[in-house]
C-alpha positions in Angstrom: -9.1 4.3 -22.0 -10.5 1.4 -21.1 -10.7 0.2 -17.4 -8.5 -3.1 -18.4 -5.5 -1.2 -19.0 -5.3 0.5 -15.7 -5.7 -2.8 -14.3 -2.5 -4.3 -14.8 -1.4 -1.4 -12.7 -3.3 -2.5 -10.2 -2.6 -6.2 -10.4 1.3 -5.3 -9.5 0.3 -4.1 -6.1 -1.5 -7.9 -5.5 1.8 -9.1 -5.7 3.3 -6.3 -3.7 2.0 -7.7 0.0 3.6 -11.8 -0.4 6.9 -10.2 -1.6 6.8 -8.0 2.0 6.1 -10.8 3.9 8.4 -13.6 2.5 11.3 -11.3 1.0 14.0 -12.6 3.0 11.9 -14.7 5.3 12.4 -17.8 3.3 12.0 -19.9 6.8 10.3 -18.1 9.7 12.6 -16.3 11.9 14.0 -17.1 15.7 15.3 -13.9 16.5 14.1 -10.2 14.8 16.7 -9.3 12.5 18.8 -6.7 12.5 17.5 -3.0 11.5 19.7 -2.3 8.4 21.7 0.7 8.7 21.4 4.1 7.8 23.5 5.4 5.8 20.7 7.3 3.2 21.6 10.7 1.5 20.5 14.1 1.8 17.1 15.1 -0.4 19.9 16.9 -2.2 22.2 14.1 -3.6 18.7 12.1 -4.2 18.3 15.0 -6.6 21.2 14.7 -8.6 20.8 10.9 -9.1 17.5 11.8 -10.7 14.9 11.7 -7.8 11.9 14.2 -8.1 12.6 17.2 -5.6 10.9 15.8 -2.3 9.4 19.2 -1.0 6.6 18.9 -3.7 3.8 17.0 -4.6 4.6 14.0 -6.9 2.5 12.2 -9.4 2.3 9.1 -11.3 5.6 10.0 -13.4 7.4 10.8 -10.4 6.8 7.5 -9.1 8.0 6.1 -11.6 11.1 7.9 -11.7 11.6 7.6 -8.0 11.6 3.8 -8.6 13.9 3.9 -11.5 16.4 6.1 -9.1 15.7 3.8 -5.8 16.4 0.7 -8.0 19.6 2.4 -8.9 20.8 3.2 -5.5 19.6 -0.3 -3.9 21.6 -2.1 -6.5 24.9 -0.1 -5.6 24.2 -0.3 -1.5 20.5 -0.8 -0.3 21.5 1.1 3.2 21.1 4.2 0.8 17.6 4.4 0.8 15.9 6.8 2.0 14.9 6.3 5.6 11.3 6.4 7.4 11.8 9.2 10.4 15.5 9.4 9.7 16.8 12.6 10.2 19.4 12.9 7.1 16.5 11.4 4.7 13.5 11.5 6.3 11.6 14.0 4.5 12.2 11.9 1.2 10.9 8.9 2.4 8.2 11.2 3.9 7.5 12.6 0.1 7.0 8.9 -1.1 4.3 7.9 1.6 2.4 11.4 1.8 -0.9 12.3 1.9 -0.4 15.4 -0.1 -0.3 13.5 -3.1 -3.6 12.5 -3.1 -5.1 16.1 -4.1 -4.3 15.0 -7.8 -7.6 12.7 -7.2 -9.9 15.5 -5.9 -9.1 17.9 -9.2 -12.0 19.5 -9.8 -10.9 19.7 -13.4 -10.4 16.1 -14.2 -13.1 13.8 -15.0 -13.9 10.6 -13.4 -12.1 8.4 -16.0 -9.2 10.4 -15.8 -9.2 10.9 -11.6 -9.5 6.8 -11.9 -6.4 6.6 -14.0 -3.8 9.0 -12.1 -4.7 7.3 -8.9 -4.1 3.7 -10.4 -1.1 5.2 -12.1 0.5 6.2 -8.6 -0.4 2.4 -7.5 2.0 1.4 -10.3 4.8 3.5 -8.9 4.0 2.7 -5.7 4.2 -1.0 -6.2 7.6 -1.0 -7.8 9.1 1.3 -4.9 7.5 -1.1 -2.1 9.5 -4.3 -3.9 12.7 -2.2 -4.0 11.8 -2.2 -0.3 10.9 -5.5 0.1 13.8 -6.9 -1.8 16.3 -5.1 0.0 15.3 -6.9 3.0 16.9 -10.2 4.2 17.0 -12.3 6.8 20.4 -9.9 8.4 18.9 -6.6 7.7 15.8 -5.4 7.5 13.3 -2.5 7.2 11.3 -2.7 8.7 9.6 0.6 10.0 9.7 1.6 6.1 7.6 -1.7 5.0 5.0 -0.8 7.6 4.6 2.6 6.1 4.8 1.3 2.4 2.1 -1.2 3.6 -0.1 1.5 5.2 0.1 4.1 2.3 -0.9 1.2 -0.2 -3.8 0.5 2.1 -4.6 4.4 2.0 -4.1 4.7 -1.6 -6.3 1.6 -2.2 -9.0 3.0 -0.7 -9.1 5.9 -2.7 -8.7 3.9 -6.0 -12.1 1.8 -4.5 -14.1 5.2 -4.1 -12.9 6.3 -7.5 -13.5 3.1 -9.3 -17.2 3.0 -7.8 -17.5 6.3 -9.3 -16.1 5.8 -12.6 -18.0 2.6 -13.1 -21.4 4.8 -11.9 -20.9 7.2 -15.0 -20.4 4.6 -17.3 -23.6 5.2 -20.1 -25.0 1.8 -20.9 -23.9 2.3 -24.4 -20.3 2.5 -23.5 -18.4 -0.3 -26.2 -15.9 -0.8 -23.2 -18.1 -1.2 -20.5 -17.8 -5.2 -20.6 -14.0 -5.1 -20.2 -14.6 -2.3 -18.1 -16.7 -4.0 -16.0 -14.3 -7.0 -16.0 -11.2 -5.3 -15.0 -13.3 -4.2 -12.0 -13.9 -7.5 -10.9 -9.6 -8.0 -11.1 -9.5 -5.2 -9.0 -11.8 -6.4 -6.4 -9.7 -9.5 -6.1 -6.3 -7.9 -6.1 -7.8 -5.2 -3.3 -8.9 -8.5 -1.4 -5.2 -9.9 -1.4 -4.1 -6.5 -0.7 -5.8 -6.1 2.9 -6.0 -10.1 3.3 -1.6 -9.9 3.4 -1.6 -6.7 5.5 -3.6 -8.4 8.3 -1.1 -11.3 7.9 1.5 -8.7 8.4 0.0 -7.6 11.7 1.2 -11.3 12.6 4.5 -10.9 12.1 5.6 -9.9 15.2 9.6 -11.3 15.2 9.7 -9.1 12.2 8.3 -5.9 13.2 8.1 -3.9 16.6 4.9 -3.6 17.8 5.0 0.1 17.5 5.1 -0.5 13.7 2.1 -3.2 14.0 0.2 -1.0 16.2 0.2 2.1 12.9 -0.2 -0.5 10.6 -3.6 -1.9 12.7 -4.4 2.1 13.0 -4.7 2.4 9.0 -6.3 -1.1 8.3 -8.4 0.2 10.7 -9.3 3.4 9.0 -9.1 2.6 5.3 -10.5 -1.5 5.4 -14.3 -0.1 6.1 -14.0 2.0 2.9 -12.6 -0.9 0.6 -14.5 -3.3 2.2 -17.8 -2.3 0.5 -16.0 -3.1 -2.5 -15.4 -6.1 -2.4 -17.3 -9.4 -3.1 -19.6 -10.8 -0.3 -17.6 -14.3 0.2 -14.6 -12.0 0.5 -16.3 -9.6 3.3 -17.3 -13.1 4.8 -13.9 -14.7 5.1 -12.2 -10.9 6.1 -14.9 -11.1 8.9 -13.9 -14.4 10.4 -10.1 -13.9 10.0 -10.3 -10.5 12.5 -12.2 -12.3 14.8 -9.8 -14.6 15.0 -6.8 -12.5 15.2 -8.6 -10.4 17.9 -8.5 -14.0 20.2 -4.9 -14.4 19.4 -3.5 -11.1 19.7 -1.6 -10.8 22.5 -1.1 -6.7 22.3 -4.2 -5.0 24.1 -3.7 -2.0 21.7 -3.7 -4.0 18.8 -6.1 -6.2 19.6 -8.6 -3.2 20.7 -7.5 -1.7 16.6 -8.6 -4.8 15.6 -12.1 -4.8 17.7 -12.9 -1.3 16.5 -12.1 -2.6 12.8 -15.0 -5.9 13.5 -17.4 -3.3 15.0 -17.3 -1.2 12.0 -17.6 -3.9 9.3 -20.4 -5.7 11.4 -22.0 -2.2 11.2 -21.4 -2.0 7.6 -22.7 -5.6 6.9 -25.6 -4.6 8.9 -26.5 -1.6 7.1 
């Protein structure tokens, strides 16, 4: 399958990061709005409305289903969602945001091309349950601690599609009759990555929105994951990313952010270096 068709997975999750920061922020905010309320379900009832079972690992279908189900529920009452750290839903929300999902990409088994496409396919999934999110919040209610963890696990799952598209594109044979648009839909995905980490340090910004014990994981993972994805992307784009952290290290008033934020410079100076 040619590398253009997984990219309009990708594509979704560019528009993924302006929707988080202006969905229901139409005018910047005086006062932090409320946290919405919980009133989520056990993993249970999640079942019977169609939600793959939480204690095991989902893939790309399951994401998919997951967002038909959220969509569901957030039409009928948004409060229903399931809840980051909440102890009736916790370990759905959990589910949707772990790390365990990732061993699909390190399948022995599967080939590059295929590796490629079930971790852009999870992207896809991912997207459309981050807008459920994103849509569900207003300038009354918000949530907030469950953007921050959409936003980090898109930032984590980013950086493995970067490693795996490097290595798709490395196996390529130079005979391949869909290399161009292969190579092509690389270059969309190098853009869309850049708008990716570009609107999660705009996030860190946000500070009437989210409590600074949210920024502070988000700055953790941009952190970790913005050195791997940054060798991906174009050299203007390294450039500007660059010069935007220094800046936000001089305005940032939180020392633990702000030293996040140092560590982050130090590493992509390195990396520039190298």
């Amino acid at each position: 399958m040619p590398m253009m068709k997984n990219i309009s997975r990708v594509i979704l999750v560019t528009l993924i990061i302006p929707v988080i920061n202006v969905a229901g922020y139409q005018s910047a905010p005086s006062r932090r709005p409320q946290v919405a309320p919980d009133h989520s379900l056990t993993p249970g009832m999640y079942i019977q409305k169609g939600l793959p079972a939480n204690d095991r690992n989902w893939d790309s279908q399951d994401y998919l289903q997951a967002a038909k189900v959220l969509q569901t529920i957030a039409g009928v009452d948004p409060t229903q969602l399931p809840r980051y750290g909440s102890l009736v839903s916790g370990a759905v929300f959990a589910r949707i945001v772990s790390h365990d999902n990732f061993k699909l990409f390190d399948n022995a088994v599967l080939n590059q091309q295929q590796r490629f496409k079930a971790a852009t396919a999870i992207l896809e999934g991912l997207g459309q349950i981050t807008v459920i999110y994103a849509t569900a919040t207003t300038q009354e209610r918000i949530f907030d601690s469950e953007m921050i963890e959409l936003m980090r696990y898109v930032l984590e799952v980013s950086a493995e599609v970067t490693q795996l598209a490097d290595a798709f594109t490395a196996s390529l044979p130079a005979n391949d009759p869909d290399r161009e648009a292969r190579l092509r839909g690389r270059e969309q995905m190098r853009q869309g990555m850049a708008r990716v980490v570009i609107g999660c340090l705009d996030s860190l910004a946000e500070r009437v929105s989210y409590q600074s014990s949210d920024l502070l994981r988000l700055a953790r993972t941009l952190d970790t994951t913005v050195p791997v994805i940054f060798f991906f992307l174009s050299t203007g784009v390294q450039q500007e990313l660059s010069l935007r952290i220094q800046r936000m290290i001089e305005e940032e008033p939180n020392s633990s952010i702000r030293e996040r934020l140092q560590h982050l410079a130090a590493a992509l100076a390195k990396s520039k270096a190298g």
